[in-house]
KEBA-286679 format. One record per atom (N, C-alpha, C): residue in three letters; atom name; x, y, z. Coordinates in Angstrom, 1 decimal. Atoms other than C-alpha are relative to their C-alpha. Example, Ala and Ser with C-alpha at 12.3 -4.5 7.8 and 13.67 -1.06 7.14 Angstrom:
# residues 2
@res = ALA atom = N c1 = 0.9 c2 = -1.2 c3 = 0.0;
@res = ALA atom = CA c1 = 12.3 c2 = -4.5 c3 = 7.8;
@res = ALA atom = C c1 = 0.9 c2 = 1.2 c3 = 0.0;
@res = SER atom = N c1 = -0.9 c2 = -1.1 c3 = 0.0;
@res = SER atom = CA c1 = 13.7 c2 = -1.1 c3 = 7.1;
@res = SER atom = C c1 = -0.8 c2 = 1.1 c3 = 0.8;
//
This chain:
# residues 84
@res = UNK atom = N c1 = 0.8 c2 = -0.2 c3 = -1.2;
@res = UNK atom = CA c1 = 84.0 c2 = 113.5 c3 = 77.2;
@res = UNK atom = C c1 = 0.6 c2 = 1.3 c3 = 0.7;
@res = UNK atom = N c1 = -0.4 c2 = -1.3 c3 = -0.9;
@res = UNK atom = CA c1 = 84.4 c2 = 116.9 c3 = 79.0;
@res = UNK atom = C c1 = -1.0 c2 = 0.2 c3 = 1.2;
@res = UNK atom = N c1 = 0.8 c2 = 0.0 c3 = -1.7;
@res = UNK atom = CA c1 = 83.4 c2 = 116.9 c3 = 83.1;
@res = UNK atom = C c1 = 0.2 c2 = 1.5 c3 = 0.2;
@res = UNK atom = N c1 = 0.0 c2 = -0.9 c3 = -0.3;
@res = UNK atom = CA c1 = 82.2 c2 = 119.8 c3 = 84.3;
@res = UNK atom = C c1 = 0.3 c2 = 0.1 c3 = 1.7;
@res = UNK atom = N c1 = -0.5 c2 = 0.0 c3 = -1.5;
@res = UNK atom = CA c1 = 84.1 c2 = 120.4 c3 = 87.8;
@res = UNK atom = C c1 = -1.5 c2 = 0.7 c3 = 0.8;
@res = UNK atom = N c1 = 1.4 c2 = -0.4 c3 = -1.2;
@res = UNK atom = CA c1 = 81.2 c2 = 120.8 c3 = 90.7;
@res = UNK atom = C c1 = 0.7 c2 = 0.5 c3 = 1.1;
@res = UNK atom = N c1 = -0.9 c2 = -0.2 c3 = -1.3;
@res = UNK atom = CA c1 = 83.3 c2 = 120.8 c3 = 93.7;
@res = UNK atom = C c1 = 0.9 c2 = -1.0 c3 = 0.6;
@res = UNK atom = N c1 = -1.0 c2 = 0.6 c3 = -0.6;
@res = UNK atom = CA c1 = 85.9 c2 = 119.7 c3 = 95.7;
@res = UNK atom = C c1 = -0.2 c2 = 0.2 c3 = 1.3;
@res = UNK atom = N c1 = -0.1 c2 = 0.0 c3 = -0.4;
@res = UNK atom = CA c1 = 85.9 c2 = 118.7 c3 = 99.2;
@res = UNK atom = C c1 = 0.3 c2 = 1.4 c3 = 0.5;
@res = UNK atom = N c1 = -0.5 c2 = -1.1 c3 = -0.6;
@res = UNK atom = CA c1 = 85.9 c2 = 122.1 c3 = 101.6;
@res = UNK atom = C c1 = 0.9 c2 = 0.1 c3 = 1.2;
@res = UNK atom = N c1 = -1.2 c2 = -0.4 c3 = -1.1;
@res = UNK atom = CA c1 = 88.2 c2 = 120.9 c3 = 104.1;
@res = UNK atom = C c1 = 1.1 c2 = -1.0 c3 = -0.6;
@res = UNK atom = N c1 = -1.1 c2 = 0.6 c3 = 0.3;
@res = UNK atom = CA c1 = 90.7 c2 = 119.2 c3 = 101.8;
@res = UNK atom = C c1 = 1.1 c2 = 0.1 c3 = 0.0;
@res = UNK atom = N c1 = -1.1 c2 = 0.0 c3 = -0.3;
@res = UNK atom = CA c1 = 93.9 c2 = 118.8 c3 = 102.4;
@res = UNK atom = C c1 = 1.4 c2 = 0.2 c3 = -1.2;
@res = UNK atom = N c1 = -1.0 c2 = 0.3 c3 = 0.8;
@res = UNK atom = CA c1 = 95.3 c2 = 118.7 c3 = 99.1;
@res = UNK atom = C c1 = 0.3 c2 = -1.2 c3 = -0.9;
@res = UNK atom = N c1 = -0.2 c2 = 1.2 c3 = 0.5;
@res = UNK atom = CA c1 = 95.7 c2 = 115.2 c3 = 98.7;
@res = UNK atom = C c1 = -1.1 c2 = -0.7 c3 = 0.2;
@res = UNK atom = N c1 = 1.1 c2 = 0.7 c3 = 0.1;
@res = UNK atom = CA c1 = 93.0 c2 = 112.6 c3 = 97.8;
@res = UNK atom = C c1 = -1.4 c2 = 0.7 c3 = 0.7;
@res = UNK atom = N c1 = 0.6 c2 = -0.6 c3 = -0.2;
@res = UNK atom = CA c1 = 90.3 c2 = 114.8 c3 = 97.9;
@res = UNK atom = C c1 = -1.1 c2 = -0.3 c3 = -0.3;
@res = UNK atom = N c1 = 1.4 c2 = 0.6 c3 = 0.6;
@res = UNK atom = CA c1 = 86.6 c2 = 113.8 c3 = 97.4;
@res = UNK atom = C c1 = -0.5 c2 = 1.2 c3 = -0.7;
@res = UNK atom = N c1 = 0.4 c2 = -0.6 c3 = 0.7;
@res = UNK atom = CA c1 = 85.6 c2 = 115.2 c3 = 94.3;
@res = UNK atom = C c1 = -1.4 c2 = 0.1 c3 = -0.8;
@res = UNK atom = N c1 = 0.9 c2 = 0.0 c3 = 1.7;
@res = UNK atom = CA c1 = 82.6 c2 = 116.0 c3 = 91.7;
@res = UNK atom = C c1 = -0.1 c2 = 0.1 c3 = -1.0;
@res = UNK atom = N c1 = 0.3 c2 = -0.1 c3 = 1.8;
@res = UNK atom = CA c1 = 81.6 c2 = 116.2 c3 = 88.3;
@res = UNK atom = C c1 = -1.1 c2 = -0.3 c3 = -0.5;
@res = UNK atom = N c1 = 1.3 c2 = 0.7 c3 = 0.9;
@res = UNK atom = CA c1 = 79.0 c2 = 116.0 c3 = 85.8;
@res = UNK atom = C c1 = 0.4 c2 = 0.0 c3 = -1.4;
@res = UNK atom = N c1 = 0.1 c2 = 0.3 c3 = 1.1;
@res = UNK atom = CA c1 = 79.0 c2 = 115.0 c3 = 82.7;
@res = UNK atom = C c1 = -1.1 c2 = 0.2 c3 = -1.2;
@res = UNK atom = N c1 = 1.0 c2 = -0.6 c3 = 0.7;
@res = UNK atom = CA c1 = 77.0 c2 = 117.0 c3 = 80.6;
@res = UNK atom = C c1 = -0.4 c2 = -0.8 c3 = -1.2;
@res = UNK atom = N c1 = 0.4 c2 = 0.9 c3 = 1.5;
@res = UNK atom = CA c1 = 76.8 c2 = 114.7 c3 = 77.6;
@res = UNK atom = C c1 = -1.0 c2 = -0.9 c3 = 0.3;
@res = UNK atom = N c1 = 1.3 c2 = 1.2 c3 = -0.2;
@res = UNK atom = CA c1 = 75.7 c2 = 111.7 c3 = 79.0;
@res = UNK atom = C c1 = -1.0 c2 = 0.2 c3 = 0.9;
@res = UNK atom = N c1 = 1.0 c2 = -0.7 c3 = -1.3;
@res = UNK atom = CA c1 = 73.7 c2 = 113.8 c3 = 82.2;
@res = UNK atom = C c1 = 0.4 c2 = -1.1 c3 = 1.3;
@res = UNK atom = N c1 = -0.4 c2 = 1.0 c3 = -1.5;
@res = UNK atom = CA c1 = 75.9 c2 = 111.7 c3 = 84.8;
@res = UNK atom = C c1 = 0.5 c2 = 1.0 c3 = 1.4;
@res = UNK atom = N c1 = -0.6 c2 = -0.7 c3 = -1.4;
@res = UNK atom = CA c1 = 77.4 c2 = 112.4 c3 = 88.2;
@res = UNK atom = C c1 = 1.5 c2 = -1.0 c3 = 0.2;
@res = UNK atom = N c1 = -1.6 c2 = 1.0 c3 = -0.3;
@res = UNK atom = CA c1 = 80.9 c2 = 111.6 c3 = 88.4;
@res = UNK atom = C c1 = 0.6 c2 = 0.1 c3 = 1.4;
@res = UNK atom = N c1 = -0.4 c2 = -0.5 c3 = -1.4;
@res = UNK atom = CA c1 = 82.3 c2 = 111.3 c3 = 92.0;
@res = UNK atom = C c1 = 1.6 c2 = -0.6 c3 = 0.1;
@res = UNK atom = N c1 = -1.2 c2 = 1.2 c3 = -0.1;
@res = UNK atom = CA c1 = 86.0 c2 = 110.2 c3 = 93.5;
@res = UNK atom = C c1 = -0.3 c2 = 0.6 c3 = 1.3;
@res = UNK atom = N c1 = 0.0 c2 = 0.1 c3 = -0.8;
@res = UNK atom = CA c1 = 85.8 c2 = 109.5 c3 = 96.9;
@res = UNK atom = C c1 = 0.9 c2 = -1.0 c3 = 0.8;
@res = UNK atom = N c1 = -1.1 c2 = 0.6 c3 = -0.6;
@res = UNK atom = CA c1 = 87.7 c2 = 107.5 c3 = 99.5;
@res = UNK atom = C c1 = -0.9 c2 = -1.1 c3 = 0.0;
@res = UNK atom = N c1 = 0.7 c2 = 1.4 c3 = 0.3;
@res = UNK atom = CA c1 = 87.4 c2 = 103.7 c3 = 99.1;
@res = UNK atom = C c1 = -0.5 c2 = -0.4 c3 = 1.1;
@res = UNK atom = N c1 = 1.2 c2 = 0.0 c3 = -1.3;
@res = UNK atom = CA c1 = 84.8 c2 = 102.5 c3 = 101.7;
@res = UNK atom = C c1 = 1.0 c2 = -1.6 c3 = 0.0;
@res = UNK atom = N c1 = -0.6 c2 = 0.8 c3 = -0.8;
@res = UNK atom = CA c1 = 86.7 c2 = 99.8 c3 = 104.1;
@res = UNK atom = C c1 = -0.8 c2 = -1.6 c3 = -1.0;
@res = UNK atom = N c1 = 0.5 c2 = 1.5 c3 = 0.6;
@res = UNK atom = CA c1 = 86.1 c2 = 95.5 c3 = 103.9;
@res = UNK atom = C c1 = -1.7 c2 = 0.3 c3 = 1.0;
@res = UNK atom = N c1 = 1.4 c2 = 0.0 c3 = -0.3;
@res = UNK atom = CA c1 = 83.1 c2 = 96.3 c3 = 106.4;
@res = UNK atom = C c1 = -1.3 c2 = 0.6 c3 = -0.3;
@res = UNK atom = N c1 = 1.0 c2 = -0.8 c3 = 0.7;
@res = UNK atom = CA c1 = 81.4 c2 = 98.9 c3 = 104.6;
@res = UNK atom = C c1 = -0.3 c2 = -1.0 c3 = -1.3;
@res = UNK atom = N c1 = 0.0 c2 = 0.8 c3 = 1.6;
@res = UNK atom = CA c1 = 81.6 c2 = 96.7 c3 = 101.2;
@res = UNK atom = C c1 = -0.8 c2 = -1.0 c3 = 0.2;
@res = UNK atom = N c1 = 0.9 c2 = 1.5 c3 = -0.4;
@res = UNK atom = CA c1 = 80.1 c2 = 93.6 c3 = 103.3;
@res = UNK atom = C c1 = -1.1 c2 = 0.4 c3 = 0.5;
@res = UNK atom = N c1 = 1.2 c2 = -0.7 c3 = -0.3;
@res = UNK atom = CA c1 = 77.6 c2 = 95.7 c3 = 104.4;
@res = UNK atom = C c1 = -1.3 c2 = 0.1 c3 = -1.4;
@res = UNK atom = N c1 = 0.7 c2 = -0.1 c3 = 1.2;
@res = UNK atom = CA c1 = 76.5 c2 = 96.6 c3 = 101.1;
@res = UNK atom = C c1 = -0.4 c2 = -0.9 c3 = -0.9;
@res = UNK atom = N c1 = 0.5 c2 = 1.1 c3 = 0.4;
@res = UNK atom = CA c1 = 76.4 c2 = 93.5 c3 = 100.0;
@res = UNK atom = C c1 = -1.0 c2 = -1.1 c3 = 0.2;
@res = UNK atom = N c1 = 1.5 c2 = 1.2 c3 = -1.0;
@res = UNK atom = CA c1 = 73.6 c2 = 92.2 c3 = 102.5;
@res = UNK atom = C c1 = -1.0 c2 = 0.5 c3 = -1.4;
@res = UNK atom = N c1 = 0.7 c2 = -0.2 c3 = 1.0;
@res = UNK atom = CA c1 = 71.8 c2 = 94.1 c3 = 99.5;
@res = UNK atom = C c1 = -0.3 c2 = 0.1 c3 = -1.5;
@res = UNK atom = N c1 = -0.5 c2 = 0.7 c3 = 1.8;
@res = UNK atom = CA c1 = 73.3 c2 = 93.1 c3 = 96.2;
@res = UNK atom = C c1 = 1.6 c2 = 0.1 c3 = -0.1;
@res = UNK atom = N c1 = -1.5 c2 = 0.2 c3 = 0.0;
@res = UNK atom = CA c1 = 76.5 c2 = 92.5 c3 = 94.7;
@res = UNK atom = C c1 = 0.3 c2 = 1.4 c3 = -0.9;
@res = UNK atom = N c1 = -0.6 c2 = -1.4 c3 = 0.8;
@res = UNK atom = CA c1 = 78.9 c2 = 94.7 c3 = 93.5;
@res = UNK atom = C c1 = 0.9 c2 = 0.1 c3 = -1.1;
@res = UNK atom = N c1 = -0.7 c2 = 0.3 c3 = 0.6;
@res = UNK atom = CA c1 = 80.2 c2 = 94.2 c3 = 90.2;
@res = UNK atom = C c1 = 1.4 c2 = 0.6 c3 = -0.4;
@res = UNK atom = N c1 = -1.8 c2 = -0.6 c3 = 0.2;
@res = UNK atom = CA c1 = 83.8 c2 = 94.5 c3 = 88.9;
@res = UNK atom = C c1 = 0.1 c2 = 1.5 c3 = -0.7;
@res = UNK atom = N c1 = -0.3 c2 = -1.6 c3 = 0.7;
@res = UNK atom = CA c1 = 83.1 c2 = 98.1 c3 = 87.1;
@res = UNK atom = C c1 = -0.9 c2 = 0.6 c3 = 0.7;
@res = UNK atom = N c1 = 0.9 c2 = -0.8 c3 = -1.0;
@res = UNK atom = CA c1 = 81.4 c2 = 99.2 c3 = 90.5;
@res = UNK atom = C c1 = 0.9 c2 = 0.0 c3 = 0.9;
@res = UNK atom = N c1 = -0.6 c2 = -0.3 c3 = -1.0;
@res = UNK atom = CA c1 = 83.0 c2 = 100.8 c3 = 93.6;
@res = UNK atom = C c1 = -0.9 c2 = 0.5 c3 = 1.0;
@res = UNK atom = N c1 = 0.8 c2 = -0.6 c3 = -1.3;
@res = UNK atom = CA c1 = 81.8 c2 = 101.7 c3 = 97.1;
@res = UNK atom = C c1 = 0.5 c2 = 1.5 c3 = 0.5;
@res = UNK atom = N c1 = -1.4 c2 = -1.3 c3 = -0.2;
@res = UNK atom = CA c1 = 83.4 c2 = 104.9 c3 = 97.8;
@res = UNK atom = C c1 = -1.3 c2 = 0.7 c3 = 1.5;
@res = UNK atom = N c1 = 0.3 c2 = -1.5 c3 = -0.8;
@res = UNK atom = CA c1 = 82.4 c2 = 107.9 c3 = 100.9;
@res = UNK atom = C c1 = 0.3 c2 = 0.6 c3 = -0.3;
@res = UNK atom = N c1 = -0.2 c2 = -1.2 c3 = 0.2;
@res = UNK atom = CA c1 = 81.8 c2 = 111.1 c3 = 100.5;
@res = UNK atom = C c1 = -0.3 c2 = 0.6 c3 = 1.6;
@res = UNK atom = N c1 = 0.1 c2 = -0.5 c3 = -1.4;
@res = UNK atom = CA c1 = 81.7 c2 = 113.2 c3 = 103.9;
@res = UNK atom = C c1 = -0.9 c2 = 0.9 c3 = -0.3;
@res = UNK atom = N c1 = 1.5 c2 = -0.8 c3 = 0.7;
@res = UNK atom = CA c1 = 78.2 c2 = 115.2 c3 = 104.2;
@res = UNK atom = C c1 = 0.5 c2 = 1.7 c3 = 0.2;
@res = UNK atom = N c1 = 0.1 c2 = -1.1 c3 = 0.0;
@res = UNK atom = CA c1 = 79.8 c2 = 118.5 c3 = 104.5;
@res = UNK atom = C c1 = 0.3 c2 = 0.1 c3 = -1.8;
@res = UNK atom = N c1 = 0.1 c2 = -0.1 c3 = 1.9;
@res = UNK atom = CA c1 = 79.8 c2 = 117.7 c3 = 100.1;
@res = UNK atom = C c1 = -1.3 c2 = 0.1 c3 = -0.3;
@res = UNK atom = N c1 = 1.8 c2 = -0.1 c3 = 0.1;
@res = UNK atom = CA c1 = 75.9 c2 = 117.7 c3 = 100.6;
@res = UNK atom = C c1 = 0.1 c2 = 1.1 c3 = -1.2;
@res = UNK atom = N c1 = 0.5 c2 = -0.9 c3 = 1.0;
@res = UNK atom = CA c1 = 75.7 c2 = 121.0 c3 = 98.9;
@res = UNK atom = C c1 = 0.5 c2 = -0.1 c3 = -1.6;
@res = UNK atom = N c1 = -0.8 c2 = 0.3 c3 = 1.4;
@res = UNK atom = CA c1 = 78.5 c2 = 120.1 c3 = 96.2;
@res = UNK atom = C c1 = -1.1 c2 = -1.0 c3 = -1.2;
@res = UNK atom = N c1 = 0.4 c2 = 1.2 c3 = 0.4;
@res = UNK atom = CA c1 = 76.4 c2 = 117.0 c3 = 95.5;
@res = UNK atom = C c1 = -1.3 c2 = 0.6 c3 = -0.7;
@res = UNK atom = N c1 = 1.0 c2 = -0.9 c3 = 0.7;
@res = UNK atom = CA c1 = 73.2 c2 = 118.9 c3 = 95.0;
@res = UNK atom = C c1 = 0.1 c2 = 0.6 c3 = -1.5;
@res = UNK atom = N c1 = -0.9 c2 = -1.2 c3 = 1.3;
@res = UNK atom = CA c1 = 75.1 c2 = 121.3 c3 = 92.5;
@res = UNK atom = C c1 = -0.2 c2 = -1.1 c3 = -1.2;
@res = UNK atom = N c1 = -0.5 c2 = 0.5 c3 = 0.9;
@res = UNK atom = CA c1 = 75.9 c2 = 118.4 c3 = 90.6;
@res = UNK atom = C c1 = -1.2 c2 = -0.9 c3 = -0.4;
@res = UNK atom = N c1 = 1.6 c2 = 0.5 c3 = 0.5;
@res = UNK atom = CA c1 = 72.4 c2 = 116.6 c3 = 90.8;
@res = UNK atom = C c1 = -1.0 c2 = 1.1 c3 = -1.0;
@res = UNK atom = N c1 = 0.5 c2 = -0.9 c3 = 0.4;
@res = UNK atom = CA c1 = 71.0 c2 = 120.2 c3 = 89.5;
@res = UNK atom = C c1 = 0.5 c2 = -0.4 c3 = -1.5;
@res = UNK atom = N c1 = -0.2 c2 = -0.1 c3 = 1.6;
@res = UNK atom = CA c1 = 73.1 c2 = 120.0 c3 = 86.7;
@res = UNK atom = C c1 = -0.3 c2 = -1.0 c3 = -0.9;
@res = UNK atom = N c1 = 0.7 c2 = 1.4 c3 = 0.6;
@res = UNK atom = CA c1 = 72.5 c2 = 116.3 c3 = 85.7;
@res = UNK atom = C c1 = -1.2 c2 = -0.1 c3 = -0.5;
@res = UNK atom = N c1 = 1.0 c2 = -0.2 c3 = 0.4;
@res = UNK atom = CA c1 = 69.3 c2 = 116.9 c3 = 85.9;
@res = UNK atom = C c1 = -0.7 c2 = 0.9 c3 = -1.2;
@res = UNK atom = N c1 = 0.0 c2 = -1.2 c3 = 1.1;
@res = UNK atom = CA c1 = 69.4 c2 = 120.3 c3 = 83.7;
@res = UNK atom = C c1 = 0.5 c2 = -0.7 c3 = -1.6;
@res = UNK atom = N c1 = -0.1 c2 = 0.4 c3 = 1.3;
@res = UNK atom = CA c1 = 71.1 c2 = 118.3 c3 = 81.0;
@res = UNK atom = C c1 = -0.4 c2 = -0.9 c3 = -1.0;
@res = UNK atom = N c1 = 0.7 c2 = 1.4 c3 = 0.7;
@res = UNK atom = CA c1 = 69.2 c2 = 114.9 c3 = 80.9;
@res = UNK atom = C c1 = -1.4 c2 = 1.1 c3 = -0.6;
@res = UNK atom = N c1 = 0.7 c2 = -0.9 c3 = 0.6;
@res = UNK atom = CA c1 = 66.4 c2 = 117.7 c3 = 80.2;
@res = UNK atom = C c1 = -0.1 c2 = 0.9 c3 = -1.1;
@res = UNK atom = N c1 = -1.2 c2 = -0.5 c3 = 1.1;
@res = UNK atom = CA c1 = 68.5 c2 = 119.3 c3 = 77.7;
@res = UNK atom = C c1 = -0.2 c2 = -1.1 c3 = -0.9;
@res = UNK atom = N c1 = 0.1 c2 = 0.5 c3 = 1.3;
@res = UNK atom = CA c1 = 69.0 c2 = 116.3 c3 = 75.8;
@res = UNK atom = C c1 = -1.6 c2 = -0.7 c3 = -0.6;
@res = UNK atom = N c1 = 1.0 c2 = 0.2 c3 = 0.0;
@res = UNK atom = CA c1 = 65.4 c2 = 115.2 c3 = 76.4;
@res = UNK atom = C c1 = -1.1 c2 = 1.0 c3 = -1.4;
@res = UNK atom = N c1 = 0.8 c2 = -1.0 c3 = 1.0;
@res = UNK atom = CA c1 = 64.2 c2 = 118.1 c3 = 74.3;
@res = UNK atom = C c1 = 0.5 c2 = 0.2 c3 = -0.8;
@res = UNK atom = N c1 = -0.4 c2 = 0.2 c3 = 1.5;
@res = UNK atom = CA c1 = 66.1 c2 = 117.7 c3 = 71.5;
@res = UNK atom = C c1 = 1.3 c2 = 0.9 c3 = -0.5;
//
């Protein structure tokens, strides 16, 4: 698997930084974000559960554009492999 870096947080500090990625093979979106609290998680769960190889994570919306970037490219590759 080789991720293609999208962006990194623009006001990061260095450490634990909310990141992107895509994953041009499979046409994913890879994220690392900061783990979302016990009330965010019970939140989420008014709407389904969250299984053990699922995470809740935040991203801060000044990543909006990063995020886009990285939906572009997802999308460019599931197209990609779509066509053969």
């Amino acid at each position: 698997m080789a991720l293609r870096f999208m962006g990194i947080d623009p006001k990061t500090d260095g450490d634990e930084c909310p990141t992107a990625w895509v994953d041009e093979e499979k046409a994913e979106i890879v994220v690392q974000g900061w783990k979302a609290d016990g009330a965010t998680e019970a939140e989420c769960l008014e709407t389904g559960k969250i299984p053990e190889t699922e995470a809740v994570i935040r991203l801060p919306a000044r990543m909006v554009p990063i995020l886009r970037k990285a939906c572009d490219a997802a999308e460019a590759a599931e197209l990609q492999r779509a066509a053969g």
